[in-house]
C-alpha positions as CSV (number, residue, x, y, z in Angstrom):
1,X,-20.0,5.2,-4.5
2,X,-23.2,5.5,-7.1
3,X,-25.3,8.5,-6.9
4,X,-28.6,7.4,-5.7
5,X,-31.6,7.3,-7.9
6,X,-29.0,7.7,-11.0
7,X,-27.8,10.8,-10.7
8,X,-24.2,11.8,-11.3
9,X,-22.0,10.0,-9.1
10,X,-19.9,10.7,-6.0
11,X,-16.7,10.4,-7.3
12,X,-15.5,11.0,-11.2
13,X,-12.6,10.1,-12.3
14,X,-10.6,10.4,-15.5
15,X,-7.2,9.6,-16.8
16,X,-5.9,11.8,-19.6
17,X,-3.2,13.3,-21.1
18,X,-1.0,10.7,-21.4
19,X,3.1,11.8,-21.6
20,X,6.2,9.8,-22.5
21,X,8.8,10.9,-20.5
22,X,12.4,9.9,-21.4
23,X,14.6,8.6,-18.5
24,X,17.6,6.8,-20.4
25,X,16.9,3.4,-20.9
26,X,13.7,3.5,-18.5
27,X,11.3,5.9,-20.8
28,X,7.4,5.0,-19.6
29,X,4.2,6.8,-20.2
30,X,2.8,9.1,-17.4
31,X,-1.2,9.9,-16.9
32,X,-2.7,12.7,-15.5
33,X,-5.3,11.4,-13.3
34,X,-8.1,13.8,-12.4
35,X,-10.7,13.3,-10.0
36,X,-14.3,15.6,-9.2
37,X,-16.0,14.7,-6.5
38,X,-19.1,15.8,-4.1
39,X,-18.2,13.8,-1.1
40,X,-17.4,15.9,1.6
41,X,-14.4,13.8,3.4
42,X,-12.1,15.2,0.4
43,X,-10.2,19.0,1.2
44,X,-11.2,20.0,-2.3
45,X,-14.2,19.1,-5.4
46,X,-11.8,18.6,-7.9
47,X,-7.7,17.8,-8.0
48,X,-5.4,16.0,-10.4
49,X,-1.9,14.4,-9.9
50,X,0.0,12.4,-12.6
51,X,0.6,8.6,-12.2
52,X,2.4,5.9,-13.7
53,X,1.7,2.7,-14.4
54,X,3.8,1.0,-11.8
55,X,1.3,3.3,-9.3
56,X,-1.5,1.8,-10.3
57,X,-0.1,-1.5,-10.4
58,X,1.2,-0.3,-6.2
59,X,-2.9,0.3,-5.9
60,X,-4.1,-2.7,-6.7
61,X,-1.6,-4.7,-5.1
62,X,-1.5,-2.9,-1.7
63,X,-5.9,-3.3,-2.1
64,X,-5.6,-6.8,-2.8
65,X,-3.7,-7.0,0.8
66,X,-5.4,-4.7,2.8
67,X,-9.1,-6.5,1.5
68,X,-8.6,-10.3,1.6
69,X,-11.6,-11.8,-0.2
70,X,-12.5,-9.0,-2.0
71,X,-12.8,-9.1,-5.8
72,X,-10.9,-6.1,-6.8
73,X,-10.8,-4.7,-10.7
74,X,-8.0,-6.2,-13.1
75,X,-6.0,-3.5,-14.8
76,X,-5.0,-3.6,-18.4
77,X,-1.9,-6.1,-19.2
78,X,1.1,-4.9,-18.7
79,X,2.7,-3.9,-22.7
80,X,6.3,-6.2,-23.8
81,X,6.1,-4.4,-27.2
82,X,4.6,-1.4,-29.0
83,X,4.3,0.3,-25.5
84,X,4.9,3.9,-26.8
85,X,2.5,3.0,-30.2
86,X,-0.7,5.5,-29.9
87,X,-3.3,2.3,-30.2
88,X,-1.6,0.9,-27.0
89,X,-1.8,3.9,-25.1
90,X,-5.0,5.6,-25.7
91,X,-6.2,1.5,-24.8
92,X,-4.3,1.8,-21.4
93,X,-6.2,5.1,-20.7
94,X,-9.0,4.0,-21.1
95,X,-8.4,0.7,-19.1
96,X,-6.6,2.6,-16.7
97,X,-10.2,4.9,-15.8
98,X,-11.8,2.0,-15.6
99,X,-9.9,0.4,-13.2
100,X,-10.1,3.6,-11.0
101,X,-13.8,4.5,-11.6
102,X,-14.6,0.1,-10.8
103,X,-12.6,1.2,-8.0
104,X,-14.3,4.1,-6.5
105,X,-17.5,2.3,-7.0
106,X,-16.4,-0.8,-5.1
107,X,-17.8,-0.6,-1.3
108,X,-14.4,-1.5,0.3
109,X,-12.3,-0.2,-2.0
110,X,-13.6,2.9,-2.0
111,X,-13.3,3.5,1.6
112,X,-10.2,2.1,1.8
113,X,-7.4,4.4,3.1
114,X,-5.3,3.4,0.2
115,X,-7.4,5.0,-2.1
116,X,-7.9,8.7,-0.7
């Protein structure tokens, strides 16, 4: 959620690092996702895992179930060409923290077992 009276917020997340890993035929882009956060229902402040985009797509589609009615954040389209060129990546990232960070502001969302 927002901090209260603007202060930094609960939960701040950031995508970075973004890797192409080779798997034959199947190469994609992998993130780092790193998330700090002061709310106290999390074991630890700060942690990072790596994600692909198919997980994030898996996020918002299992939200969209588990929260009929609510309006949940678009992600970034997904690429046909140019998927690997550096414009189209460092766009992704950038889309891709938004999505999480609309996310972990979003009431429901937020609290959503999904999402921690």
């Amino acid at each position: 959620g927002a901090a209260v009276g603007g202060g930094v917020p609960d939960l701040v997340i950031k995508v970075s690092d973004p890797i192409k890993n080779a798997e034959g035929l199947n190469s994609y882009i992998s993130y780092k996702v790193n998330t700090e956060t002061t709310l106290e229902e999390y074991d630890y402040n700060q942690f990072s895992v790596i994600r692909r985009y198919s997980d994030f797509v898996w996020l918002r589609d299992t939200l969209l179930k588990s929260l009929p009615g609510a309006i949940i954040p678009p992600l970034p389209e997904k690429a046909v060409m140019n998927r690997f060129a550096p414009e189209f990546v460092e766009g992704r990232r950038r889309a891709l923290e938004r999505f999480l960070n609309r996310c972990a502001e979003h009431p429901l969302a937020s609290k959503n077992e999904t999402s921690s």
